[in-house]
C-alpha positions as CSV (number, residue, x, y, z in Angstrom):
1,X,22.0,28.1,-3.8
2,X,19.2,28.5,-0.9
3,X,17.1,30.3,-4.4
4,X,18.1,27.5,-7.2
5,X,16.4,25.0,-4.0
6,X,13.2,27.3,-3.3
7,X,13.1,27.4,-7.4
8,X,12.7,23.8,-8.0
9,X,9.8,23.4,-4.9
10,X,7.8,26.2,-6.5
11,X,7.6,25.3,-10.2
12,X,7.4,21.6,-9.2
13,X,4.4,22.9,-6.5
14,X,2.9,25.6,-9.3
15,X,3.1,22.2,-11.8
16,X,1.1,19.9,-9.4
17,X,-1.2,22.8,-8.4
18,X,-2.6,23.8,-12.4
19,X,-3.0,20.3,-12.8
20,X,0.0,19.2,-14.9
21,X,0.6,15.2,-14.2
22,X,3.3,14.8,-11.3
23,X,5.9,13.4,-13.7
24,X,6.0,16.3,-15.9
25,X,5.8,18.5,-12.7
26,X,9.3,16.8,-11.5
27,X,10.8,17.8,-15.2
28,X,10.0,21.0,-14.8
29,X,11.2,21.6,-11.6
30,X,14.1,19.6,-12.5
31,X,15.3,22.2,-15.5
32,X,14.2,25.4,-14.2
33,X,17.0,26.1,-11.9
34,X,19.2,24.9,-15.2
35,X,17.6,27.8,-16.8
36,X,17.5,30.2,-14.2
37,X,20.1,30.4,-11.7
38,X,22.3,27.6,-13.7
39,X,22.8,25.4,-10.3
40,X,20.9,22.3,-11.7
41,X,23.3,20.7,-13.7
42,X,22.5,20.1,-17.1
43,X,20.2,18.4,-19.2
44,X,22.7,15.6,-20.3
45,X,23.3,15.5,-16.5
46,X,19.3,14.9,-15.8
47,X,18.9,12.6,-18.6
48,X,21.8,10.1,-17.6
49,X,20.0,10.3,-14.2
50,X,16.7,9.2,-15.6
51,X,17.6,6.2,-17.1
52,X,20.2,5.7,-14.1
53,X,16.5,6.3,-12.5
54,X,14.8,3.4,-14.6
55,X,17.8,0.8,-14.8
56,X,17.8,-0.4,-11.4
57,X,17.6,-4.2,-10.4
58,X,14.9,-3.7,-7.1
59,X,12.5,-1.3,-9.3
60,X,11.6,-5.3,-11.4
61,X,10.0,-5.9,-8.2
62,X,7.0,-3.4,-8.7
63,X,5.6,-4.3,-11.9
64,X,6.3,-8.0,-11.1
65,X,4.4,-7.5,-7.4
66,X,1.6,-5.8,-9.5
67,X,1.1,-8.7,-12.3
68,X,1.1,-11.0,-9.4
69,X,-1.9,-9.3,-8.1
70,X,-3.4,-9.1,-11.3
71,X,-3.5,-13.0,-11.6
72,X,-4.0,-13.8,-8.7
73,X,-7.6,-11.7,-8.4
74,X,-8.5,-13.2,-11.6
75,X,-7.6,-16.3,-10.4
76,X,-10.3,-16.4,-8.1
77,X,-7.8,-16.7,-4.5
78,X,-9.6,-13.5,-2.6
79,X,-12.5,-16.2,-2.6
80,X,-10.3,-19.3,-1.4
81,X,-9.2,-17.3,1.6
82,X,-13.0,-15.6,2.4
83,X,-14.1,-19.1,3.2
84,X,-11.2,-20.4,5.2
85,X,-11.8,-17.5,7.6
86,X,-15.8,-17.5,7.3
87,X,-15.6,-21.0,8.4
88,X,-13.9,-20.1,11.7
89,X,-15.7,-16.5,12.0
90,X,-18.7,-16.2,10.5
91,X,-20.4,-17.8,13.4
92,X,-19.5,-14.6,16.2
93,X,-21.2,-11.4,16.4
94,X,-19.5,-9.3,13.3
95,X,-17.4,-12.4,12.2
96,X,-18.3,-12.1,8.7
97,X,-17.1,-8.5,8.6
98,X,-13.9,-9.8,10.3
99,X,-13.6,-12.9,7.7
100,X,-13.3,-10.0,5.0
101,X,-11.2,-7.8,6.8
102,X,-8.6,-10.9,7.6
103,X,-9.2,-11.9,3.7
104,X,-7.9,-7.9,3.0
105,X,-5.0,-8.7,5.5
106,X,-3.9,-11.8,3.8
107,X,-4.9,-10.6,0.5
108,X,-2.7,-8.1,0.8
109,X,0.6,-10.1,1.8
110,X,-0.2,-11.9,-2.0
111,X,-1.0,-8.4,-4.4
112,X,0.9,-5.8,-1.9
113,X,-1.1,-2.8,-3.8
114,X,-4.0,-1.5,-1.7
115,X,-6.1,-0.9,-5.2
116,X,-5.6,-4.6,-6.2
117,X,-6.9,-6.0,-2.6
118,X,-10.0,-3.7,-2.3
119,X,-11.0,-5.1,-6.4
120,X,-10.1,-8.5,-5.4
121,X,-11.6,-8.6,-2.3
122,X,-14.6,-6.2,-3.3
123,X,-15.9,-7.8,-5.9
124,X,-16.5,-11.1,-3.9
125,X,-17.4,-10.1,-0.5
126,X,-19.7,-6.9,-1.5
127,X,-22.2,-8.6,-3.3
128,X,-22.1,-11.8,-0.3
129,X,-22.3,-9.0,2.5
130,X,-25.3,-7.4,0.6
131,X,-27.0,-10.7,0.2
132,X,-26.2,-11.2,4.4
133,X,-28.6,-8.0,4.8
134,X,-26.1,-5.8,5.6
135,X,-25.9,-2.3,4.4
136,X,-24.4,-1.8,1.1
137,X,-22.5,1.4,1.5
138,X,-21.6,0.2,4.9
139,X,-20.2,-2.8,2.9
140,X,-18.1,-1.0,0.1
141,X,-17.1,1.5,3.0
142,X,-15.4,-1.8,4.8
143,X,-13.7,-3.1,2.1
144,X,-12.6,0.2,0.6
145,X,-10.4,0.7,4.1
146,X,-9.6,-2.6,4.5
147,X,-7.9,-2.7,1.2
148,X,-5.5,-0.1,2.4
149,X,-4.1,-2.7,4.5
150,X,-2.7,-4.1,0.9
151,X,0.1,-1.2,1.0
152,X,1.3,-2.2,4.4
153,X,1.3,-5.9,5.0
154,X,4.2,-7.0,3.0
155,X,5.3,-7.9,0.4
156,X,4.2,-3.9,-0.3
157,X,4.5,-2.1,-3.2
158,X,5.0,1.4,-1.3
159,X,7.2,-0.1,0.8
160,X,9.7,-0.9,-2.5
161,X,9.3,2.9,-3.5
162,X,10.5,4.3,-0.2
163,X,13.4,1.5,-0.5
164,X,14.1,2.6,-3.6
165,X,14.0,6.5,-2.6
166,X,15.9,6.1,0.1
167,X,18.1,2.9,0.4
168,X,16.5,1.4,3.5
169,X,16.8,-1.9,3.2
170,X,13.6,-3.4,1.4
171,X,13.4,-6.5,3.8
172,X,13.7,-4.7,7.0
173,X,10.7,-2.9,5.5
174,X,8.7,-5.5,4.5
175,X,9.2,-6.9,8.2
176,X,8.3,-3.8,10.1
177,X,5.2,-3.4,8.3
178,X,3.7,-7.2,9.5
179,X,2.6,-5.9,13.7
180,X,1.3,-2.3,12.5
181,X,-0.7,-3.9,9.6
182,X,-1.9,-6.7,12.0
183,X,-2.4,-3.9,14.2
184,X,-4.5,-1.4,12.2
185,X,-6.9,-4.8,11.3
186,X,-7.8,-5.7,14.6
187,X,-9.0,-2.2,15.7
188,X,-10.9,-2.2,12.0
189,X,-12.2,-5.9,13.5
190,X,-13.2,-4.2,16.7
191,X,-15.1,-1.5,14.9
192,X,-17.0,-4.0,13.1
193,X,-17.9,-5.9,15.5
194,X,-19.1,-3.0,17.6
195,X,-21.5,-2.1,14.7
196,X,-22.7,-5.3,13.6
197,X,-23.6,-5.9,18.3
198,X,-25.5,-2.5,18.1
199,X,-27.2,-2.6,14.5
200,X,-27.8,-6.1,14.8
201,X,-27.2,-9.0,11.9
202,X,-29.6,-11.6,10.2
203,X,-28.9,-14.6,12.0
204,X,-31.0,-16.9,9.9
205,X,-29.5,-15.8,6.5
206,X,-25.3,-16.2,8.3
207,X,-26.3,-19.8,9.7
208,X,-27.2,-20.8,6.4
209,X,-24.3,-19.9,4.5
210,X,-22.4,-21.2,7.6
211,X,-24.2,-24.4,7.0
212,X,-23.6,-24.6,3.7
213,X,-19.1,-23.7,4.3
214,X,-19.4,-26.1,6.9
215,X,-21.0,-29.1,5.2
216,X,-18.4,-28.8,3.2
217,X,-16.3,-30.1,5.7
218,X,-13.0,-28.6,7.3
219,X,-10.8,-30.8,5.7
220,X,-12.1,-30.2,1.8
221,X,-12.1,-26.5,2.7
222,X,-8.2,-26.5,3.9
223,X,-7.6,-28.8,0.9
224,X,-9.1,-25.7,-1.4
225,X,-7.2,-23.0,0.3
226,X,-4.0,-24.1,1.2
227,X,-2.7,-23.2,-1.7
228,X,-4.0,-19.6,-1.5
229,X,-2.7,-19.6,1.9
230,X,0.6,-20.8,1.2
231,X,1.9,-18.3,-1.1
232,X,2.6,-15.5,1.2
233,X,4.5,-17.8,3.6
234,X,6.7,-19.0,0.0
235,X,7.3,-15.3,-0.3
236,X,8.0,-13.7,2.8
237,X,9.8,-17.3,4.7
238,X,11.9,-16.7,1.0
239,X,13.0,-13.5,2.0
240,X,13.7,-13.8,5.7
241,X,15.5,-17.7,5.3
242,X,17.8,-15.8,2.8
243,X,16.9,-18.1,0.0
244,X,15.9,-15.0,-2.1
245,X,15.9,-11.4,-2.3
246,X,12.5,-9.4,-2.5
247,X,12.9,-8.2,-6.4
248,X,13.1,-12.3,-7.0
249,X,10.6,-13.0,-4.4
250,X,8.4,-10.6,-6.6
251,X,9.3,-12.9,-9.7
252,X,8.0,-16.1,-7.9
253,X,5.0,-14.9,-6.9
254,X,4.3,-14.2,-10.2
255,X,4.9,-17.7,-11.4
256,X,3.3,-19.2,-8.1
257,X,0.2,-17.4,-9.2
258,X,0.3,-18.8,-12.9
259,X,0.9,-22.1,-11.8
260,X,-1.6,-22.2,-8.6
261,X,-4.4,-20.3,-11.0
262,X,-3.7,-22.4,-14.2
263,X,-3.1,-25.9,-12.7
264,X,-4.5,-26.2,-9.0
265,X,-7.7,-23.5,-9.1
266,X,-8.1,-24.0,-13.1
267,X,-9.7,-20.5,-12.9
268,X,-8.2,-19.2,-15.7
269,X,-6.7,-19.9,-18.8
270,X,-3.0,-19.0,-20.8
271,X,-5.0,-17.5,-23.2
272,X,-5.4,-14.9,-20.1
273,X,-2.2,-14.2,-19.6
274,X,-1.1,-11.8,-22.3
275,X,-4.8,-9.0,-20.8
276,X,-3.0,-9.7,-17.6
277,X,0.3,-8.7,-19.1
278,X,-1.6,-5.7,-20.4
279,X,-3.1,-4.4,-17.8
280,X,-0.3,-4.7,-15.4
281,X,1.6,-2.5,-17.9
282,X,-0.9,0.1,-18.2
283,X,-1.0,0.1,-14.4
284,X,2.6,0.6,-13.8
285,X,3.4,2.5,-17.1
286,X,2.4,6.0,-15.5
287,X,4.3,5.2,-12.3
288,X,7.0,3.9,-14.3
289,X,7.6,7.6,-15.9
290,X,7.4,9.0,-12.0
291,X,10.3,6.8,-10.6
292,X,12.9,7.7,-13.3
293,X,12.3,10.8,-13.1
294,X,12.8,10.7,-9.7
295,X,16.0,10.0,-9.2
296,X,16.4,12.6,-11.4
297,X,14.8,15.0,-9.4
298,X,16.2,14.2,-6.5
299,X,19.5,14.8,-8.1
300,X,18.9,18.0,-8.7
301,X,17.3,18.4,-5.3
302,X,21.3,17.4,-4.4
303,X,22.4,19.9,-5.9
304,X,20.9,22.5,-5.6
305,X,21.1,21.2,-1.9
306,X,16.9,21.9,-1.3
307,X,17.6,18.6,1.1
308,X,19.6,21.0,3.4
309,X,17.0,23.7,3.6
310,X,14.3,21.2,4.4
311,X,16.6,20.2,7.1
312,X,17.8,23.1,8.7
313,X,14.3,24.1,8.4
314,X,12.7,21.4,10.3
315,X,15.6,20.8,13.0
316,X,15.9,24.5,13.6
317,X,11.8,24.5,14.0
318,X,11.5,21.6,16.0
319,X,13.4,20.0,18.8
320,X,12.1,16.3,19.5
321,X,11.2,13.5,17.4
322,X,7.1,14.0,18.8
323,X,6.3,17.3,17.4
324,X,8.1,16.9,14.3
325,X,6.2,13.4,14.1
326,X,3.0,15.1,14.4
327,X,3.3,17.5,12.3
328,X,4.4,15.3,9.7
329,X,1.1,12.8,10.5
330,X,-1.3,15.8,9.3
331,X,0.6,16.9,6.8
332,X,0.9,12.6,5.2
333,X,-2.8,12.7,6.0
334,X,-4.0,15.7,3.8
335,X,-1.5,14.4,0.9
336,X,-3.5,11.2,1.0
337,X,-6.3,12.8,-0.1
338,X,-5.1,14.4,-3.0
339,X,-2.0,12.7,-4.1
340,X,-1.3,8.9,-5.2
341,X,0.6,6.8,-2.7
342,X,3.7,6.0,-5.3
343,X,4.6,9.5,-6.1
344,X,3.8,11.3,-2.5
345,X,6.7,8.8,-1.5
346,X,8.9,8.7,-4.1
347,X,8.6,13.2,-3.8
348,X,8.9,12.8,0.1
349,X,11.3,10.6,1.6
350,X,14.1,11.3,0.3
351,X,13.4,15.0,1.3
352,X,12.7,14.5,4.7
353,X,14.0,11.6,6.0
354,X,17.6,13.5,7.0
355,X,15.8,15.9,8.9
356,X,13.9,13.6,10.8
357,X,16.8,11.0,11.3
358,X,18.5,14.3,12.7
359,X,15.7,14.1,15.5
360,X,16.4,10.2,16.3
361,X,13.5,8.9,13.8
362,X,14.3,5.6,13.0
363,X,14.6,5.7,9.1
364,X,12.3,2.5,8.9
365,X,9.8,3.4,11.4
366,X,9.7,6.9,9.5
367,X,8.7,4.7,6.2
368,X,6.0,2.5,8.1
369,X,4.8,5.8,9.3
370,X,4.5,7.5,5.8
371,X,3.1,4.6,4.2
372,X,0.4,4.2,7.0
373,X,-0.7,8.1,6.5
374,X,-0.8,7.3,2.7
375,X,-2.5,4.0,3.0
376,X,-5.4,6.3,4.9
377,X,-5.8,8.6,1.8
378,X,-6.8,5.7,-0.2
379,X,-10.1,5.4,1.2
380,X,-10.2,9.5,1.7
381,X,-12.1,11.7,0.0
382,X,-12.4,13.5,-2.3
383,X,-9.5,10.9,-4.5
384,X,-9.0,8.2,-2.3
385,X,-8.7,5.7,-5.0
386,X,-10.2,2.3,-2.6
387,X,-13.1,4.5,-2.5
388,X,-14.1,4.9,-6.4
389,X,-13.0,0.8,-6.7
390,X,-15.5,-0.1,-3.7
391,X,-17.8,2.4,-4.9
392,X,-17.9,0.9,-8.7
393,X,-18.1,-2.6,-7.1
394,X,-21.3,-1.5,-5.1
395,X,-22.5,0.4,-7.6
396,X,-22.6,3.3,-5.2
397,X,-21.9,7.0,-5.6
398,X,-17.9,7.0,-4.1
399,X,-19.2,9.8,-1.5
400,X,-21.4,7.7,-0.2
401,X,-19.3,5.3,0.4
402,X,-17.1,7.4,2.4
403,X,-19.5,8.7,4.5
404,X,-20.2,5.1,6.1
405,X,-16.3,4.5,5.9
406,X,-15.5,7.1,8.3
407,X,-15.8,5.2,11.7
408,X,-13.6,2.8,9.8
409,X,-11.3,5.6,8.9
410,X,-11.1,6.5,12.4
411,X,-10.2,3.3,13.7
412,X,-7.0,3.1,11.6
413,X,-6.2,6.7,12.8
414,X,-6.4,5.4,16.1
415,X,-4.3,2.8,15.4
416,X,-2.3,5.1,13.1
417,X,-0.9,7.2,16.4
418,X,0.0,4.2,18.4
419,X,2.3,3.2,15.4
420,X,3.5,6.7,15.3
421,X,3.9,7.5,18.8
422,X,5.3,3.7,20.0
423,X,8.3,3.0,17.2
424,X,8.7,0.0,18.9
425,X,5.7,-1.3,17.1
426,X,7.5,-1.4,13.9
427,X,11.0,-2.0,14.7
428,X,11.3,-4.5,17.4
429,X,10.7,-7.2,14.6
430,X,13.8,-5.5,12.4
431,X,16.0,-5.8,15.6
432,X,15.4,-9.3,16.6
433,X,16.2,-10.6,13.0
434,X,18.3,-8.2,12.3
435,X,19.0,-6.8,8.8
436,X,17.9,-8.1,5.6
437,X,19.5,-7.6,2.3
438,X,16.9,-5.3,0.0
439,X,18.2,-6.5,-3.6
């Protein structure tokens, strides 16, 4: 048995390692100890658990949370909430910097996809940044960490995934992830403002535009974006009052975003909708493959009972919740860089979340954890996705980018092992609210 589960690692590890797309990978892993050693199953065994895999009720809340995001950064919102902060911010030292990174953190309890907050975001705030005289890269690098904090402010795509791989409840999820994410943006804040005091800012160019948000008056501007800022407190006050679960949380915010974009914003039209619909399914076509193969996978992972060796592995290796956490920190952390946030979860929680549980990790601080690592990854080189969408936006060579986002980068690793190291961080909400339904 210990061979069937060292089979399926290594042809799913040779797939992902000569370039053959993760899904396919998973397939082949799947079948080879069918072929082999005969202790996978069989194929009418792995198909029924592929399209047990793709007909699941929570999985409608990923491609719904992703057409959300769609309409809603067509629809112009990123910019609604960039001038609600800017008019409180802009006037500090680094408060424009801060305005975008509080736009990411809000931005990203509307789209929940890291990718969809940096575009959104990005493709406002670059260009205004640029025009404010600060440095482009330096600008792109911003945004393109920032908009990691889309995958862990919920509602949260990832945070559906690791639900879905491994049964914690989505809610409790979604709730754990609101201190770290608030966290992880003030020590980006801090950063920020420490560069902007040092490097210095162009006064007379921010008091203008702050003249010009201003004379606008406070009451027009909260008039503009309450809609904008309403929509993640309709979501998430949804879910926690009970009224509705997070899969039909994820089907209102799609039709609060048609209706707010169509009828209140009038920024675009229902001619638009069907290249929203498009493009939302082309986003979560591919990942769409991944998660029903997954459960197949993991299936045969049951099996062939490869969860057990991981486990005896790890508890036999390492004695207390720390080291193992550590260990597991760098090893998220070089993933990130090479592998997309969906499928690194959907591959590894399920694997190693009884070892760790073995070792006292709470299962939903584990998550937060993992998505946190993962989250990092996207502004990482040499893949990190946030960095190719801020570096297209600023029209700047993705490397470059990452080379001014690395203080960035650091400060959400700082941030990163407080979250790690202090469980609290992410679970005190879950235990004074207690536990949440995740249909």
């Amino acid at each position: 048995m210990a061979t069937a589960a060292v089979l399926v690692f290594v042809v799913f590890l040779i797939g992902i390692a000569v370039s053959i797309p993760i899904g396919i990978s998973m397939i082949l892993g799947s079948i080879a100890p069918m072929f082999l050693v005969d202790k996978g199953g069989n194929i009418t065994q792995l198909l029924n658990n592929t399209f047990s895999g793709a007909n699941s009720v929570p999985i409608l809340a990923v491609p719904l949370f992703i057409l959300g995001g769609v309409i809603m950064a067509e629809g112009g919102i990123s910019k609604k909430l960039f001038n609600f902060f800017a008019y409180f911010a802009g006037r500090i030292p680094g408060g424009i910097p801060c305005a975008v990174i509080l736009t990411c953190l809000f931005y990203g309890a509307i789209s929940g996809s890291g990718p969809a907050t940096t575009a959104a975001v990005g493709s406002m705030c670059i260009p205004f940044l640029v025009s404010l005289g600060y440095n482009r890269q330096w600008s792109a690098g911003l945004v393109a960490v920032a908009g990691g904090l889309g995958v862990i402010i919920p509602p949260s795509i990832p945070f559906v995934l690791y639900s879905l791989a491994t049964e914690v409840s989505t809610g409790n999820l979604f709730l754990a992830g609101i201190l770290p994410g608030i966290m992880i943006g003030v020590f980006l804040m801090a950063y920020a403002v420490f560069y902007c005091v040092t490097k210095g800012e162009d006064k007379a160019l921010i008091n203008a535009k702050m003249n010009e948000l201003k004379s606008q008056g406070f009451g027009k501007l909260f008039a503009d974006s309450f809609p904008a800022l309403l929509c993640p407190i309709i979501i998430l006050g949804g879910i926690y009052t009970g009224w509705f679960t997070p899969t039909e949380a994820a089907c209102i915010s799609v039709f609060y975003a048609i209706l707010v974009s169509l009828f209140v914003y009038k920024s675009i039209k229902i001619k638009d909708l069907i290249p929203f619909l498009c493009s939302s399914v082309k986003t979560y076509g591919g990942l769409a493959f991944v998660l029903a193969f997954a459960t197949a996978f993991g299936r045969v992972l049951s099996l062939t009972r490869a969860n057990r060796v991981v486990e005896d592995f790890i508890t036999s290796n390492f004695h207390s919740s720390f080291s193992v956490m550590t260990v597991l920190v760098v090893i998220f952390l070089i993933l990130g860089m090479v592998m997309d946030t969906g499928p690194a979860i959907i591959i590894l929680a399920p694997v190693l979340l009884p070892a760790v549980e073995k070792l006292g990790v709470d299962p939903v601080h584990f998550g937060v954890v993992l998505v946190c690592c993962l989250s990092i990854g996207l502004a990482t080189p040499p893949f990190g996705l946030d960095l190719f969408v801020a570096g297209n936006l600023a029209e700047e060579p993705p490397m470059s980018v990452a080379k001014k986002a690395v203080p960035f980068i650091i400060a959400f690793m700082i941030a990163l092992f407080l979250i790690t190291y202090v469980a609290p961080i992410s679970t005190v909400l879950v235990s004074m609210f207690g536990v949440i339904p995740s249909g």
